[in-house]
VODREN-56196 format. One line per field, with one value per atom (N, C-alpha, C): residue number from 1; chain; atom name; z, y, x. Coordinates in pm, 1 decimal, decimal comma. Layout:
<gutors>
k: (NUM  ...)
c: (A  ...)
a: (CA  ...)
Z: (Z  ...)
Y: (Y  ...)
X: (X  ...)
</gutors>
This chain:
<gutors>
k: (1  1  1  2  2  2  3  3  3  4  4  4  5  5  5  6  6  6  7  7  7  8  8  8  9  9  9  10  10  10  11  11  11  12  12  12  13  13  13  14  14  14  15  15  15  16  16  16  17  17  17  18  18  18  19  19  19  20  20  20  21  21  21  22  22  22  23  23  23  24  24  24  25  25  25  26  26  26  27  27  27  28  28  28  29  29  29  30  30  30  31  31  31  32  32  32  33  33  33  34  34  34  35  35  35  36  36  36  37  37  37  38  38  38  39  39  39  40  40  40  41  41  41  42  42  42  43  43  43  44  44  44  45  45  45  46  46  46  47  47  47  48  48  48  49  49  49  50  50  50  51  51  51  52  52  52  53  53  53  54  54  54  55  55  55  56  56  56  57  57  57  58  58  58  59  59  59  60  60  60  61  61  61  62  62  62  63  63  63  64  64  64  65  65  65  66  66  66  67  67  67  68  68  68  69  69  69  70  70  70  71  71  71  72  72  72  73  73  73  74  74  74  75  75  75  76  76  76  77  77  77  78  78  78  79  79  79  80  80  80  81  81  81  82  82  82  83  83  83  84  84  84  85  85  85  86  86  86  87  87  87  88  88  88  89  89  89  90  90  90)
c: (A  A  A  A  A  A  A  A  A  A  A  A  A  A  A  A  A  A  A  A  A  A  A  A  A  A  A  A  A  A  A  A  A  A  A  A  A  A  A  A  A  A  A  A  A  A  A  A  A  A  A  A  A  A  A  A  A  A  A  A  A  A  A  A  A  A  A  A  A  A  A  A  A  A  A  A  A  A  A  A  A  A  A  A  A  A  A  A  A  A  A  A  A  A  A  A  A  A  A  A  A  A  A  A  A  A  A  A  A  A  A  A  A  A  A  A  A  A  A  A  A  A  A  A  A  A  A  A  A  A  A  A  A  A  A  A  A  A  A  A  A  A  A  A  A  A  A  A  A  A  A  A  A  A  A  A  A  A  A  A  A  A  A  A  A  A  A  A  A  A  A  A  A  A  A  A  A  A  A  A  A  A  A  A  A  A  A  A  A  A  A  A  A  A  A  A  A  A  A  A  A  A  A  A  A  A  A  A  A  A  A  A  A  A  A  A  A  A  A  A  A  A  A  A  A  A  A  A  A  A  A  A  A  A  A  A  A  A  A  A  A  A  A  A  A  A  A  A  A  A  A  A  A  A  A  A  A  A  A  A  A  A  A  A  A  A  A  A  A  A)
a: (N  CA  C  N  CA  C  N  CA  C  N  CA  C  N  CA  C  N  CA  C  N  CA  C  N  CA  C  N  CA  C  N  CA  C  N  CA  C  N  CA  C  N  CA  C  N  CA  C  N  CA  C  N  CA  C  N  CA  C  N  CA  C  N  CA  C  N  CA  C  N  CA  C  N  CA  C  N  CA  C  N  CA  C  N  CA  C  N  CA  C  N  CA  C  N  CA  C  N  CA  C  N  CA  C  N  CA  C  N  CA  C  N  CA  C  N  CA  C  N  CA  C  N  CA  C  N  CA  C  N  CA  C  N  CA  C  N  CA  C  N  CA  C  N  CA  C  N  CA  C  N  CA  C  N  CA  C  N  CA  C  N  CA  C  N  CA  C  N  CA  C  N  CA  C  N  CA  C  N  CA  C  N  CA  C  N  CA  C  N  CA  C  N  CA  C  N  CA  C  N  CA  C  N  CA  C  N  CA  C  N  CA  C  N  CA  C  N  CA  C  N  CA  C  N  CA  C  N  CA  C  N  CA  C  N  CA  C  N  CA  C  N  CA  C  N  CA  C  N  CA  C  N  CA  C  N  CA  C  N  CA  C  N  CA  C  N  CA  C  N  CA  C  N  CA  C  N  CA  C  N  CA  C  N  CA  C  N  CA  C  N  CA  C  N  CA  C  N  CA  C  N  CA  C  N  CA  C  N  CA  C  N  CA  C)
Z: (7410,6  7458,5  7542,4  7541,8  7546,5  7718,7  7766,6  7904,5  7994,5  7899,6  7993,6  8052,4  7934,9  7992,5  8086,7  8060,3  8167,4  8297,2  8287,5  8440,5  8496,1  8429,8  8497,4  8536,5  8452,3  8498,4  8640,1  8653,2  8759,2  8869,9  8858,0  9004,1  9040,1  9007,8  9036,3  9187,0  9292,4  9386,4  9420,6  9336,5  9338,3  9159,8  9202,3  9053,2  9040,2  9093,8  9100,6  8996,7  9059,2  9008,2  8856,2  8807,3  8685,6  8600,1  8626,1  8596,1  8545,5  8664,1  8639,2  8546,6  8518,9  8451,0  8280,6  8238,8  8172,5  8144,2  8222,2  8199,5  8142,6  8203,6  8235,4  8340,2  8322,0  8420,2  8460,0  8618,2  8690,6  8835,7  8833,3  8938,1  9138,8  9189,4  9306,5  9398,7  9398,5  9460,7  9354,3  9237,4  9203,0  9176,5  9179,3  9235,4  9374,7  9468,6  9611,2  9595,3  9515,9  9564,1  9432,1  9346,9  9227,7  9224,1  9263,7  9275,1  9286,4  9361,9  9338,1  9180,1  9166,6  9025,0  8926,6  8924,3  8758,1  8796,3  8939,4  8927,4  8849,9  8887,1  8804,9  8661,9  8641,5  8490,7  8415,8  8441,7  8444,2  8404,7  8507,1  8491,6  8440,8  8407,0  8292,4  8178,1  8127,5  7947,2  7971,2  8039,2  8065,7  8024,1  8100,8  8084,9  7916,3  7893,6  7768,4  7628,9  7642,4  7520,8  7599,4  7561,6  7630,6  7597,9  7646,5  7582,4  7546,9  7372,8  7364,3  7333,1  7413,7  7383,5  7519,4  7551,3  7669,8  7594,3  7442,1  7383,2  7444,7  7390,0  7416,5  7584,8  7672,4  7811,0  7844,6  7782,9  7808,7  7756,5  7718,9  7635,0  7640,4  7767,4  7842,4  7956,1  8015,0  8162,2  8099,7  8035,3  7964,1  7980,6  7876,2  7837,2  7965,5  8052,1  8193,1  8256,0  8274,8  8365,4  8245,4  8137,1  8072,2  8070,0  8071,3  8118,2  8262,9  8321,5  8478,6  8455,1  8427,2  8427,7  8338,5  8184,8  8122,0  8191,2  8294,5  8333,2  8514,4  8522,6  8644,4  8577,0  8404,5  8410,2  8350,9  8383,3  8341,0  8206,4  8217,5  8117,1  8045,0  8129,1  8084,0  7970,3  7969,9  7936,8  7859,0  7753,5  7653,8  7683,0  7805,4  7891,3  7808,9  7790,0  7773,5  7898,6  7882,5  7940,1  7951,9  8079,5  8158,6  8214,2  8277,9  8366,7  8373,0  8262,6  8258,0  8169,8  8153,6  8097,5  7956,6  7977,3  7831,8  7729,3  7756,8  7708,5  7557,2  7475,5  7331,4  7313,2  7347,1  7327,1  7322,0  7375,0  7382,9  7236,8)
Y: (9023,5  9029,6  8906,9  8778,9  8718,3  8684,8  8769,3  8741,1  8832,7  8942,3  8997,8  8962,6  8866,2  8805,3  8693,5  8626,5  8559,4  8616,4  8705,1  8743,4  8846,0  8843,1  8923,8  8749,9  8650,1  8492,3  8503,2  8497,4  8476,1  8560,9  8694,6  8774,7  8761,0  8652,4  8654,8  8588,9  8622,0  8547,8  8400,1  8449,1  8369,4  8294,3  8179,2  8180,6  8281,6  8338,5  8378,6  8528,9  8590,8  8708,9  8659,9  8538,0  8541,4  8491,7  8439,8  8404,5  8589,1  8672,9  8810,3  8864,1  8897,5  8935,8  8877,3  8737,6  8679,9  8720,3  8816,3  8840,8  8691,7  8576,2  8422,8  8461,6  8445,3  8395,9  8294,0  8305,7  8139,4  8173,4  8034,6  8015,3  8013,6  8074,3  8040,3  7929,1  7880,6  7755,5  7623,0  7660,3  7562,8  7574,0  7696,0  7731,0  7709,7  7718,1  7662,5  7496,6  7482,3  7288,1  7230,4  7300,1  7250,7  7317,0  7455,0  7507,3  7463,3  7389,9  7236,7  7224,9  7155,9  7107,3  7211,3  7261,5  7447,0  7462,0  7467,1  7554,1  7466,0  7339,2  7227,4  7202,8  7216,6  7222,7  7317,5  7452,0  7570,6  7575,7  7530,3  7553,7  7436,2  7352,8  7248,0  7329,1  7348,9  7397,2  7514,6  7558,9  7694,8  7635,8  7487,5  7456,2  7383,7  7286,6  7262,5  7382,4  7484,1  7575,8  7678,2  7804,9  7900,5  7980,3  8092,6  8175,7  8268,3  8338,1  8444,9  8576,4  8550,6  8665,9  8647,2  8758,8  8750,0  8630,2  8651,6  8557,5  8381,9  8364,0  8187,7  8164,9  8261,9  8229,9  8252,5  8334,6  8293,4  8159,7  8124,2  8004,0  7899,2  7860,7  7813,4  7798,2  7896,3  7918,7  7835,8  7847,9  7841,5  7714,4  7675,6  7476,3  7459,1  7477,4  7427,4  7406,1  7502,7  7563,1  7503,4  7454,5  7356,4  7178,6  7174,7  7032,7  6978,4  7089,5  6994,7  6990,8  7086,1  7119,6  6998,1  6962,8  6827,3  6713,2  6716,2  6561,8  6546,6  6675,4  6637,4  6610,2  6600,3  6543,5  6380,9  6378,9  6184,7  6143,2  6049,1  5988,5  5883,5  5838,1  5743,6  5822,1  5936,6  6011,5  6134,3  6185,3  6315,1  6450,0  6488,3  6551,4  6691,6  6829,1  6956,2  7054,0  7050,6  7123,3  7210,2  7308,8  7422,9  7471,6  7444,1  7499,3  7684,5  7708,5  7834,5  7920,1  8044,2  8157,1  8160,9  8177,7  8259,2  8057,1  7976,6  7855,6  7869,9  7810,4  7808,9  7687,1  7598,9  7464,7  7455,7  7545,3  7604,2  7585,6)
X: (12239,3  12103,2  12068,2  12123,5  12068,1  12134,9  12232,0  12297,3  12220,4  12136,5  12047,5  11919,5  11884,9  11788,8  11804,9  11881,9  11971,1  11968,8  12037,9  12051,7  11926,2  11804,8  11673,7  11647,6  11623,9  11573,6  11650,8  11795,9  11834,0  11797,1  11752,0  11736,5  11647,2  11535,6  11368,5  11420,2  11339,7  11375,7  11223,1  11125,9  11066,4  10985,0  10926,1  10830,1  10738,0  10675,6  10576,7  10614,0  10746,8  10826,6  10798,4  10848,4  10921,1  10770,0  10639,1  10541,1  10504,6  10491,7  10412,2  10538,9  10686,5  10746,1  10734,2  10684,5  10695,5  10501,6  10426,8  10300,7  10224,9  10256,4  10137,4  10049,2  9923,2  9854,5  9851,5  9801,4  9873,9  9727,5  9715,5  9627,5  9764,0  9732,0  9836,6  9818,9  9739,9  9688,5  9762,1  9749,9  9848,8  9977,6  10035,3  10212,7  10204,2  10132,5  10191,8  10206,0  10133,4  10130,6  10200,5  10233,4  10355,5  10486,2  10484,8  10602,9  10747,0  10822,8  10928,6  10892,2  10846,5  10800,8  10826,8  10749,7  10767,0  10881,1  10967,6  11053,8  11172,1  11219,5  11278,3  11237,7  11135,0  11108,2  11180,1  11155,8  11179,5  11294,1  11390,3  11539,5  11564,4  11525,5  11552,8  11553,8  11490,1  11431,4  11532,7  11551,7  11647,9  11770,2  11829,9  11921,8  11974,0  11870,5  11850,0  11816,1  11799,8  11794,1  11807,2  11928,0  11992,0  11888,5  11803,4  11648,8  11769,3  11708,7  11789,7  11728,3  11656,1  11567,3  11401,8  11326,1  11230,0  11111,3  11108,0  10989,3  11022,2  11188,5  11239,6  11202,2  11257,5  11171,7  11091,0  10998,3  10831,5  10790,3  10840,7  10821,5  10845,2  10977,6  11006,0  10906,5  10915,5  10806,1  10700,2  10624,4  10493,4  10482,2  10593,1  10594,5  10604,7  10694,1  10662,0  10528,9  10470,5  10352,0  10308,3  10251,0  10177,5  10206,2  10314,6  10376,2  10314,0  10310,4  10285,5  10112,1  10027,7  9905,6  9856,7  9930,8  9890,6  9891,4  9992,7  10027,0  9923,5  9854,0  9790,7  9608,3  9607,6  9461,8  9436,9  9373,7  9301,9  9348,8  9442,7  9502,8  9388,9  9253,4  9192,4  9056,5  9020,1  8916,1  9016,6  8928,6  8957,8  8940,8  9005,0  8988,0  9123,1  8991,0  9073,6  9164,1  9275,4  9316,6  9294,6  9276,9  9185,9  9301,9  9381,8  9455,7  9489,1  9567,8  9631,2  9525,4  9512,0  9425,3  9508,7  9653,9  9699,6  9809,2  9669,5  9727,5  9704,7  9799,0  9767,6  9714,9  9720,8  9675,4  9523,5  9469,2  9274,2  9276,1)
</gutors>
């Protein structure tokens, strides 16, 4: 199971594919101007824990597309993360 999911990750030709397959909501204004970024994340955590199953790479994607969204608010103030619709961290 887990080479199939593998190889649907690999045929996405874009993030955007693997964001709507992985059913995240995502603002596109911030995949045009982070995109580089999620997508290296992305295939980091991919690389670091093999997903064996569609839940481990949603979950992946996710921590990504939450990793970058944490690290673009004010480190000086107690500021909630807003970014994504389907965030658990709310």
């Amino acid at each position: 199971m887990s080479s199939d999911i593998q190889n649907t990750i690999a045929s996405f030709t874009s993030i955007e594919q693997a964001l709507d397959y992985f059913e995240i909501g995502y603002d596109s204004q911030f995949i045009n101007q982070y995109r580089m970024e999620l997508v290296k994340r992305f295939n980091g955590y991919l690389i670091l824990e093999k997903p064996q199953d569609w839940f481990a790479a949603r979950r992946a994607l996710k921590n990504a597309y939450c990793k970058i969204q944490r690290s673009r608010l004010d480190k000086t103030t107690r500021q909630a993360c807003r970014g994504c619709t389907t965030c658990q961290r709310r």
